[in-house]
C-alpha positions as CSV (number, residue, x, y, z in Angstrom):
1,X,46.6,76.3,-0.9
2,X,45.5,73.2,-2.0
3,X,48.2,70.8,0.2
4,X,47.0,73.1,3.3
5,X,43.2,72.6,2.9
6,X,44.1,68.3,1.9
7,X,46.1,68.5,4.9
8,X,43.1,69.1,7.2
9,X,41.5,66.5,7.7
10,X,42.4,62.8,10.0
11,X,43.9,60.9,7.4
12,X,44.7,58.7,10.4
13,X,43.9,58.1,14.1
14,X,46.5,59.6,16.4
15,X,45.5,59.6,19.4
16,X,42.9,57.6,20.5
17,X,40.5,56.1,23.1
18,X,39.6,52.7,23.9
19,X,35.8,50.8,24.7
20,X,32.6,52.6,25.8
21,X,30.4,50.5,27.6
22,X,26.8,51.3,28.7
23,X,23.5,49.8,29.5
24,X,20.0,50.5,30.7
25,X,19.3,50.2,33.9
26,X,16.5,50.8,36.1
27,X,16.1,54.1,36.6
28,X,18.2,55.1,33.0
29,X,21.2,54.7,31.6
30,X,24.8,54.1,32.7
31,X,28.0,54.5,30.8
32,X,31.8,54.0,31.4
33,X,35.1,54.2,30.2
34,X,38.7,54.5,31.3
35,X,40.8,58.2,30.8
36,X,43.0,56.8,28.5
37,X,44.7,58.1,25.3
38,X,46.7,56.4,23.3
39,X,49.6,57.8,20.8
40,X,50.1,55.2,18.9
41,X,51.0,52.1,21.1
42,X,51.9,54.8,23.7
43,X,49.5,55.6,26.2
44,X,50.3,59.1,26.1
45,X,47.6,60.6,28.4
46,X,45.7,59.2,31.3
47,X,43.3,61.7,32.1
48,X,41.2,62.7,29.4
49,X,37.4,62.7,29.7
50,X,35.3,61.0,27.4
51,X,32.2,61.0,28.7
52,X,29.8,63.9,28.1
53,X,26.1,65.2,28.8
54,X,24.3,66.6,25.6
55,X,21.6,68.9,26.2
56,X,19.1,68.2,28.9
57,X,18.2,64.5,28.1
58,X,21.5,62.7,26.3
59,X,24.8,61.6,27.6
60,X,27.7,60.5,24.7
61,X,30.6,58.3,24.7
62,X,33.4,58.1,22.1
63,X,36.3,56.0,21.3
64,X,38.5,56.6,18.6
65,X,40.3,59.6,17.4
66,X,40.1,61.9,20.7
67,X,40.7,65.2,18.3
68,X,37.6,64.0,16.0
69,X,35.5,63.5,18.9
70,X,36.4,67.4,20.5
71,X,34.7,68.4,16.3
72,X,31.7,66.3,16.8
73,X,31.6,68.2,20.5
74,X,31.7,71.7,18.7
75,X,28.8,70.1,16.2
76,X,26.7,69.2,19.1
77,X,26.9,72.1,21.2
78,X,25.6,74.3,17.9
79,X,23.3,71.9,17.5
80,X,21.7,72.2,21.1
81,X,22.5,75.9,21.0
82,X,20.4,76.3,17.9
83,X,17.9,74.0,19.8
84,X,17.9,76.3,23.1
85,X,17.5,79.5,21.1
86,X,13.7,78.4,19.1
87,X,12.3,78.9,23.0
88,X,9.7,76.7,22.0
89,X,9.4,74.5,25.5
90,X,10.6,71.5,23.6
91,X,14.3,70.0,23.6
92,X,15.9,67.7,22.0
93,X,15.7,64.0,23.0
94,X,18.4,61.1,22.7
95,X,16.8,59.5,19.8
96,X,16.8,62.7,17.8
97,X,20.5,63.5,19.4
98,X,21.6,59.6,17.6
99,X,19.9,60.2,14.4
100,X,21.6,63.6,13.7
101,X,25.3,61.7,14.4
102,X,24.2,59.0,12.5
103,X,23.4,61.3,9.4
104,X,27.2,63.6,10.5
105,X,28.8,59.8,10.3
106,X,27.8,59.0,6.9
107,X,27.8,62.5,5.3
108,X,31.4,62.2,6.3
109,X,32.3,59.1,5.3
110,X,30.6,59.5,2.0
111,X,32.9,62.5,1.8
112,X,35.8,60.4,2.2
113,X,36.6,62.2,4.8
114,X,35.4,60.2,8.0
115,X,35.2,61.3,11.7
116,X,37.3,58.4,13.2
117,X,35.0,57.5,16.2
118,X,32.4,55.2,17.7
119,X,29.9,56.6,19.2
120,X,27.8,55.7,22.3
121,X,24.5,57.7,22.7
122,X,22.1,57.2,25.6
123,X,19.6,59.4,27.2
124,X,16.2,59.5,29.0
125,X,13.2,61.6,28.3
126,X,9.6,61.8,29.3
127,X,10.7,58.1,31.0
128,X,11.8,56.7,28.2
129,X,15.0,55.5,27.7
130,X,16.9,55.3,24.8
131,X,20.7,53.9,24.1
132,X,22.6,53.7,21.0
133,X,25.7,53.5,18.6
134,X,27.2,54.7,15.7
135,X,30.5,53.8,14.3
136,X,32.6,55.8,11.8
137,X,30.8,54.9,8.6
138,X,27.5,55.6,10.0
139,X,26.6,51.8,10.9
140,X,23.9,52.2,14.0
141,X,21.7,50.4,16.1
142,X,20.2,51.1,19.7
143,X,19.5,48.2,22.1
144,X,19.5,46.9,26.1
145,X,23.6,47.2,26.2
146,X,26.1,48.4,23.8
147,X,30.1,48.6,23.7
148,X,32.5,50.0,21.5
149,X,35.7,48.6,20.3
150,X,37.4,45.8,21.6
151,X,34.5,46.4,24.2
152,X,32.3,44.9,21.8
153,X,34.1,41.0,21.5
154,X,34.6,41.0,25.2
155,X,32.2,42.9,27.4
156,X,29.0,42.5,25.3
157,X,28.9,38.4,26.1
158,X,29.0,39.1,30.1
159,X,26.3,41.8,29.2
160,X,24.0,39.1,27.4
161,X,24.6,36.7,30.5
162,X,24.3,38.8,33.1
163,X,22.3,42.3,32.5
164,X,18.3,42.6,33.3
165,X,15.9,45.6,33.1
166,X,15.7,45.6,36.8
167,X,18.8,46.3,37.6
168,X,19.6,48.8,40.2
169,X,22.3,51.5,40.2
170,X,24.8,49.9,42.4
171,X,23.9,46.6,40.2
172,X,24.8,48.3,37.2
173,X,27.9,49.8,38.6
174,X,29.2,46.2,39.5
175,X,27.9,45.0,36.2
176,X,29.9,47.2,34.3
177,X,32.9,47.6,36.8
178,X,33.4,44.0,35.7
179,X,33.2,44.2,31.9
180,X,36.0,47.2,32.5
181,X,38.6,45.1,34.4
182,X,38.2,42.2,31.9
183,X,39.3,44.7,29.2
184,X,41.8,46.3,31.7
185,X,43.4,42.8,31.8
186,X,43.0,42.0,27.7
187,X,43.2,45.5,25.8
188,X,46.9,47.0,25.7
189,X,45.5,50.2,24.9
190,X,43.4,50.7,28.6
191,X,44.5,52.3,31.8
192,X,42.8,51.5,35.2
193,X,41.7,54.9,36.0
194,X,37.9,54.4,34.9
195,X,35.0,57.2,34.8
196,X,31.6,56.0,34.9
197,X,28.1,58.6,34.2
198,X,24.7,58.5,34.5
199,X,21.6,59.9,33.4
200,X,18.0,59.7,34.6
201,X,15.4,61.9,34.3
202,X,16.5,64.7,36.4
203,X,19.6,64.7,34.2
204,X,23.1,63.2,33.8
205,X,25.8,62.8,36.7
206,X,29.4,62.2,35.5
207,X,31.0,60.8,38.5
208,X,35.0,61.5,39.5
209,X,37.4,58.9,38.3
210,X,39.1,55.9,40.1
211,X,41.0,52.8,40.0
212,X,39.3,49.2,39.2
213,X,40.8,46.5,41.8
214,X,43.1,44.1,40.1
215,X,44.6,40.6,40.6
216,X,47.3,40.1,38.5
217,X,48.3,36.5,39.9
218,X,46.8,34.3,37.7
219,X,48.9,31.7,36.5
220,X,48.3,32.5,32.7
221,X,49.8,35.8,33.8
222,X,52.9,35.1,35.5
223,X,53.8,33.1,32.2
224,X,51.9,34.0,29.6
225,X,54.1,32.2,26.7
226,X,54.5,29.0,28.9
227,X,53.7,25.9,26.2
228,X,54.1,28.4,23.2
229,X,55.6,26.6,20.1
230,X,58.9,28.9,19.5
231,X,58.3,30.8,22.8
232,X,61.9,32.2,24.8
């Protein structure tokens, strides 16, 4: 019995999803990330959603394990279940939403026994908008923009250079359509079919998928070894 219970649990990530990206804008918050998952160094599925409203007022984004993140799914619909079931007029808001997976994060982690996921959590109530992350140790912050994984080395510098709190929808779009195909062309692990959400304050929109265009003639990638010491 005791092999079966150590057995369930993610000793390690199998398969897995690549960067989150989102940032406020205008009228609330956007979010977007590719369909991707990942066995391994295989990229085993192409179509798998990660992008997904949370109650009335929230809209989450994982990377990582995609098997932990369907758990933390079944922990938040509860969760918004148990909220939906006081009657009380009142629901839960993003910021409450971020602080319970911050506290599920670190429980687990302290457990030794961690949900392998970063987390993106943004949301809009009563006009305020709110966007956060927690990783899979329970490290969180919120702030204007925010990107998981490699996400966070490469599309958070165009984000500080280019985002505002003015920006309109079809601004943000472009905005982050941008910090996508720059990790299309750098992260092995992403697949050009991208899904990209919203949420305002009539509620959250996750829009069909499609494909970034691409321009794969640059001269550093026709020969990307060219001037290599011990390159073929």
């Amino acid at each position: 019995m005791d092999s079966v219970a150590d057995s369930q649990r993610t000793l390690y990530p199998y398969v897995t999803g690549s960067s989150v990206v989102a940032i406020k804008y205008k009228d609330g918050i956007l979010m977007a990330a590719d369909m991707g998952g990942s066995y391994g160094s295989t990229l085993r599925y192409k179509s798998v959603e990660r992008l997904k409203p949370i109650g009335k007022h929230s809209l989450l984004g994982a990377s990582g394990e995609i098997s932990d993140f369907q758990e933390i799914m079944r922990y938040l619909d509860e969760l918004i279940l148990v909220d939906n079931m006081w009657d009380d007029g009142n629901s839960l808001g993003p910021k409450e939403v971020h602080n319970y997976l911050t506290r599920v994060m670190y429980n687990r982690r302290n457990k030794f026994n961690p949900l392998w996921n970063s987390l993106v959590l943004g949301g809009v109530k009563k006009g305020e908008k709110y966007l956060g992350t927690v990783n899979m140790i329970g490290i969180n912050y919120e702030d204007n923009h925010v990107a998981t994984g490699l996400g966070n080395h490469l599309a958070r510098p165009i984000l500080r250079d280019e985002w505002n709190e003015n920006l309109t929808f079809e601004e943000g779009v472009k905005l982050l359509e941008k910090c996508m195909r720059v990790l299309l062309y750098r992260d092995r692990s992403a697949v050009n079919k991208i899904q990209i959400s919203k949420i305002t304050e009539e509620g959250a929109t996750v829009y069909p998928p499609f494909s970034l265009r691409t321009y794969w003639e640059f001269s550093a990638f026709q020969n990307p070894t060219a001037g290599a010491e011990g390159s073929w």
